[in-house]
N, C-alpha and C positions, 0 to 999 in steps of 0.2 A: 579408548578401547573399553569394551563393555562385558559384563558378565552375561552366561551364556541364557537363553531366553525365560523366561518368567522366572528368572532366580530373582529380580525386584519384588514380584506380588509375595514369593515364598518370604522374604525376606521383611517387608513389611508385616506379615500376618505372625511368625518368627519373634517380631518387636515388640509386638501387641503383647503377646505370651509374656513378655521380660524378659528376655533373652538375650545377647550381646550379639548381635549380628555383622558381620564382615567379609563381605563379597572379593574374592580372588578371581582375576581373567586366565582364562582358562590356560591362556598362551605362558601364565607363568608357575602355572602346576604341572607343567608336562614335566618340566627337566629333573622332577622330584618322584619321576615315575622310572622306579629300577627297572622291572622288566614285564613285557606284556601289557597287556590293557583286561582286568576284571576291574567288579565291585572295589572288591578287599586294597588292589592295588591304585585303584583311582583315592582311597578315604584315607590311606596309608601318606600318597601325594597330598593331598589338601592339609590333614593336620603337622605333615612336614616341613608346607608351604605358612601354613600358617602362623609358627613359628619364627620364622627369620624378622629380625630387626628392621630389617630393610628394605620387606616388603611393601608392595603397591596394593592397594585396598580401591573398590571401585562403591562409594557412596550410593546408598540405598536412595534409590531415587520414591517421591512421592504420587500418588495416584493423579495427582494434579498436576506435576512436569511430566509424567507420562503421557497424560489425558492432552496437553497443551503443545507436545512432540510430536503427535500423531497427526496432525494436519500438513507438517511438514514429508512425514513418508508418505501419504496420501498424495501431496503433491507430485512429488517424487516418482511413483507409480503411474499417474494422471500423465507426465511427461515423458515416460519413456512409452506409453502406449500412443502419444501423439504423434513420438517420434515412429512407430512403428509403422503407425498409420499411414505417415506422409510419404515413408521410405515403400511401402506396397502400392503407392500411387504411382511414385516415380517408375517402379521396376515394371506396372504394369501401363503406361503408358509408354516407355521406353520401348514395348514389344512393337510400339505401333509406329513408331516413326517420332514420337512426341519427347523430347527431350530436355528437360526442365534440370539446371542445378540444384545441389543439393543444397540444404539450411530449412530451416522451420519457414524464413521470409518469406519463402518462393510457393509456399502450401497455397496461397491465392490463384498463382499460373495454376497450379495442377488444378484446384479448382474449376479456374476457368475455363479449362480446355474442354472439362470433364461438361461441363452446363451447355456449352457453344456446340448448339444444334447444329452450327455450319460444318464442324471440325468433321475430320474424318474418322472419326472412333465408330465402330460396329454399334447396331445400335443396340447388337444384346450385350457388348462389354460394359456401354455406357450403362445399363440398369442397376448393374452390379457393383461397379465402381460409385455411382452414387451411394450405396450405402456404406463404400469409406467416406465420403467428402460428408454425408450426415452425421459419422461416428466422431469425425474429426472437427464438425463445428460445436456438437455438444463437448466434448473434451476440453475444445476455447472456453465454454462457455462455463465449465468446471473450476478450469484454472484460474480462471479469473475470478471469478466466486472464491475461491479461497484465495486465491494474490488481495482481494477484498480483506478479507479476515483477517491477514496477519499485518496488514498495515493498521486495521483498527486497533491489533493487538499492540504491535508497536509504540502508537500515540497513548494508550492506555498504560505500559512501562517505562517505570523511570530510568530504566539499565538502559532499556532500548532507545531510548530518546536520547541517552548524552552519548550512546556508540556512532548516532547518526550523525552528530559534531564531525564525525573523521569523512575527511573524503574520499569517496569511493564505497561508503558503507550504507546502504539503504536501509528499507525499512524491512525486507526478506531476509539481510544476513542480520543486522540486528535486531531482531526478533528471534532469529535461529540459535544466535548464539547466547541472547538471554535465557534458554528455554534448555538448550542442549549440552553447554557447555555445566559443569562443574562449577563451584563457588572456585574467585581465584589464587583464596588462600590454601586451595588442594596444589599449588605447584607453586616451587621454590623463587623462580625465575618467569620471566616471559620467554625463554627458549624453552624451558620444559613444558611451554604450551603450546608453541610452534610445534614439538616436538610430538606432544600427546595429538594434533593435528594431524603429523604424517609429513606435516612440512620442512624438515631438515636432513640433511644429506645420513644415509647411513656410514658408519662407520666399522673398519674391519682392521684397526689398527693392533701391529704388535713390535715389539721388540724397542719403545720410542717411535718407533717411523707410523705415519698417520696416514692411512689411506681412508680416502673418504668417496662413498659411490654414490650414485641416485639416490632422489629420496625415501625415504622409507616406508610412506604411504601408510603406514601403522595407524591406526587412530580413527576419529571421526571421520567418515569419508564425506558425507552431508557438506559439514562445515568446509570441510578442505576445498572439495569442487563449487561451492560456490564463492568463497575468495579466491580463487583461481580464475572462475570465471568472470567474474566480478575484476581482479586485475587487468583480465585481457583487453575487457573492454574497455582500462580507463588509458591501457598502449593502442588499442585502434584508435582512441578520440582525442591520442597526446596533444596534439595543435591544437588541440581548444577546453585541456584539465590541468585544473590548477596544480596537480601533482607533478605534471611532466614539465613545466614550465625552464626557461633556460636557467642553467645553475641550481637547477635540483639534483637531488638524489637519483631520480628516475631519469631524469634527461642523460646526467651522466653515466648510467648505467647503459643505456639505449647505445648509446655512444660508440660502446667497447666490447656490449656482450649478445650471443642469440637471443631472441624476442621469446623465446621459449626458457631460455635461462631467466630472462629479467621477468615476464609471471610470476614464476613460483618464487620468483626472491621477492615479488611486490606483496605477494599473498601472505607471505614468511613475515615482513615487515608490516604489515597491516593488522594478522595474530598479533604481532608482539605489543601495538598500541593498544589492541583491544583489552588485554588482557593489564597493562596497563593504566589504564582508565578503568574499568573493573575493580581495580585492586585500590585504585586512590581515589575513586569516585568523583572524579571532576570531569570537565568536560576536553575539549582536544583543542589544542594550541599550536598554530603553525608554526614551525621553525622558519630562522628566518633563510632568503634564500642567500646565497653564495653570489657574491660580485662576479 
C-alpha cells in the first residue's frame, strides 16, 4: 500500500532540507479522524497517526525506483489499451456475422478477417476497422519493446536473477518485484508479505471464533496479478511443470481444491519464497518431492 501521490518527491525534497520524513497510507489516518473532513481535521489525524508505536510507515521511495517503476505502469496501460482494442474488434465484427473468442491469442483471426478482401465485411466498415488492427500492431510492437527492457533489466540485477531460481518466476515478475517491492526487512515474516500483496484471506474474527473471508486484495495490485497470473499458467501447463509434478504440493492441492482456490494459494506460496530468498539472499532450492 502506498502513500497518496507525489507525497515520495515531497518527501525526498523534505529530506534534502534535514528533516525526518515518515510517510503514513492514507487508509491508516482515516480512523484518527473524529468528525468531518477539513484541513485542521485531516493534520489533527496525521500527527495523532503519527504517534502510535505501532504504526506502519511506507518508505520514501528514490527518484531511481521510481524512474525504474514506471515502465512497469506503462506497460500496464500499453495492455489494457490492447485489451480494449481487441475487445472493439470483436464487438464490432460480431455485428456482422463474424464471431471470433475472446483472449488476446485470437487478435490474429480478428485480424485476418479484417484484411481478407474475400470476407464479407462492408467495405466502409473495413476502412475503419483497419485503423484498430494498425493501433493494435503498434501496441505489439510497444510491448514488446518494453517486455525487451525489463528482461535486460533483469539480467543486469543480482535480486532479479536469484528470484528467477524459483519456478514459475520469470524475468517480468522478477524484475517487478526487484523494483516495487520494499526492502525485506520492512516485514516481520513472509506472511506479512503475502499479506502486504493482498494475497491472504481477510479476516473478521471475534469472540475466539475465526472467521476468515476472501482475500483482501489490499496492497500492490501489479505484483499481486501478475503472480496470479503467472500461477495460472503454471495450473494450465501442470503435465508438463515441474511444480505440479505427482507428490507435490500443487499436485495435491489440485487434487482436492477449485483451480481458482489453488492460484491464489500458488501465488500466496510463491510471495512467501520470494520474500524469502530476498531476506537470506541465496538462491531457490527444490524441496524434495513426497513418495
Amino acid at each position: 500500500m502506498e502513500a497518496c501521490g507525489g507525497a515520495h518527491f515531497w518527501g525526498r525534497e523534505l529530506a534534502r532540507l534535514g528533516h525526518d520524513i515518515r510517510l503514513i497510507p492514507p487508509v491508516y489516518v482515516k480512523p484518527f479522524v473524529k468528525r468531518q473532513k477539513n484541513d485542521a481535521a485531516d493534520a489533527e489525524a496525521i500527527c495523532e497517526a503519527a504517534q502510535r508505536p505501532n504504526m506502519r510507515f511506507v518508505p520514501v521511495k528514490s527518484e531511481e525506483t521510481q524512474g525504474a517503476a514506471s515502465v512497469f505502469r506503462v506497460r500496464e496501460l500499453l495492455i489494457r489499451q490492447r485489451t480494449q482494442a481487441i475487445n472493439a474488434l470483436r464487438g464490432h465484427l460480431t455485428e456482422y456475422g463474424q464471431v471470433v473468442p475472446q483472449g488476446a491469442t485470437n487478435a490474429r483471426r480478428l485480424i485476418a478477417l479484417i484484411a481478407d478482401d474475400a470476407s464479407d465485411l462492408p467495405a466502409t466498415a473495413r476502412a475503419s476497422l483497419k485503423v484498430l488492427t494498425a493501433t493494435l500492431a503498434q501496441l505489439d510492437d510497444q510491448i514488446k519493446a518494453l517486455d525487451a527492457e525489463i528482461t535486460r533489466r533483469a539480467k543486469e540485477s543480482e535480486v532479479a536473477r536469484r528470484l528467477m531460481t524459483i519456478p514459475g518466476i520469470g524475468p517480468l515478475i522478477a524484475t517487478a518485484i526487484a523494483t516495487l517491492a520494499p526492502p525485506p526487512e520492512t516485514f516481520r515474516k513472509s506472511r506479512d508479505f503475502a499479506a502486504w500483496l493482498g494475497l491472504t484471506r481477510r479476516q473478521h474474527s471475534t469472540g475466539g471464533r475465526q472467521r476468515l473471508g476472501a482475500t483482501t486484495k489490499m496492497g500492490e495490485r501489479s505484483l499481486r496479478r501478475l503472480l496470479i497470473i503467472r500461477a495460472n499458467s503454471v495450473i494450465i501447463k501442470r503435465h508438463c511443470h515441474a511444480l505440479a509434478r505427482p507428490g507435490t504440493w500443487l499436485a495435491r492441492m489440485l487434487e482436492r481444491k477449485p483451480t481458482m482456490l489453488v492460484r491464489v494459494a500458488l501465488a500466496n506460496k510463491m510471495a512467501r519464497i520470494v520474500w524469502a530468498l530476498m531476506k537470506s539472499g541465496e538462491i531457490y532450492r527444490a524441496p524434495a518431492v513426497a513418495a
